[in-house]
Structure formats: structure tokens, C-alpha cells
N, C-alpha and C positions, 0 to 999 in steps of 0.2 A: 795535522790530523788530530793529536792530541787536545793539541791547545782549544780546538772545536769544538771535541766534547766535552772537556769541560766547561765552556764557554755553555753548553746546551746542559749539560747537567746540573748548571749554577742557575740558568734563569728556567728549569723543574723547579731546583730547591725554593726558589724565591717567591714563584707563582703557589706553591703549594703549604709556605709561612702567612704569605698575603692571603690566601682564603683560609687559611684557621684562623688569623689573626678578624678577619670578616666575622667569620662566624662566633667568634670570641666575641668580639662587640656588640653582637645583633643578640646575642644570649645576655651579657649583661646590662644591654637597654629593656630588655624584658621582664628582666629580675625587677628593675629597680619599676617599671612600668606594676608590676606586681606586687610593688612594696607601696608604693604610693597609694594602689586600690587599696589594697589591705589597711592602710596607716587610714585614708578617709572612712573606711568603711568600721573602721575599730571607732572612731570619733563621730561620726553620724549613728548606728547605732546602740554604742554606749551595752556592749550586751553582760559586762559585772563580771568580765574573767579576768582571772589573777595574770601576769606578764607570765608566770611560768606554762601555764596554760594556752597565750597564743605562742608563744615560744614553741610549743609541744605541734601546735596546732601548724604552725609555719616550716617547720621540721618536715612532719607530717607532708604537708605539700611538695616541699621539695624533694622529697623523698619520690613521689608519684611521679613529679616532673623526670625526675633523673630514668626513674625504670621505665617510664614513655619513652623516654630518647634512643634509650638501650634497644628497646624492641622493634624501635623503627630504622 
């Protein structure tokens, strides 16, 4: 009867590393999906900001992102 639940408590744990681990991946496909736009859109239009400035400006977004997450 033991060996059972733990048998069923090991494959909760498992199923519930395997969807963070999902959702881990599907979050840093986004980032970088986001970085990519960012990185074309810094080189097509050339808009004269200093690196500290998108750096500020990228901060800034993920900052938004994070407190979207938070609230949903």
C-alpha cells in the first residue's frame, strides 16, 4: 500500500517538474522571440540611443512582462 503511493506521489512530482519545465521553455522561446524583434527593429530603424538607454528601455519591458504574469 505504501510502495503505491509513493509510486503515485513520484509520478504528481514528475508530471508537475515536466509542466514547469514546459512552461520554462515556452517563456524563454519568447524572450528570445523578443529579443530578436527588438535586435531587428534596433538595426532597421537606427533611432541614435546610447546601449544604456535600450538596456533601460529592455529592463523596462521586462519588468511590464513580469508584473503581467503576476496579475494573471
Amino acid at each position: 500500500m505504501n510502495l503505491r503511493l509513493d509510486i503515485d506521489v513520484q509520478k504528481l512530482e514528475t508530471e508537475k517538474l515536466r509542466k514547469g519545465k514546459n512552461k520554462a521553455e515556452e517563456e524563454l522561446d519568447s524572450l528570445k522571440m523578443d529579443y530578436k524583434k527588438l535586435s531587428l527593429s534596433m538595426r532597421s530603424v537606427e533611432l541614435g540611443k546610447t546601449s544604456e538607454q535600450w538596456r533601460e528601455e529592455i529592463r523596462e519591458e521586462k519588468n511590464k512582462k513580469a508584473k503581467r504574469k503576476k496579475a494573471s
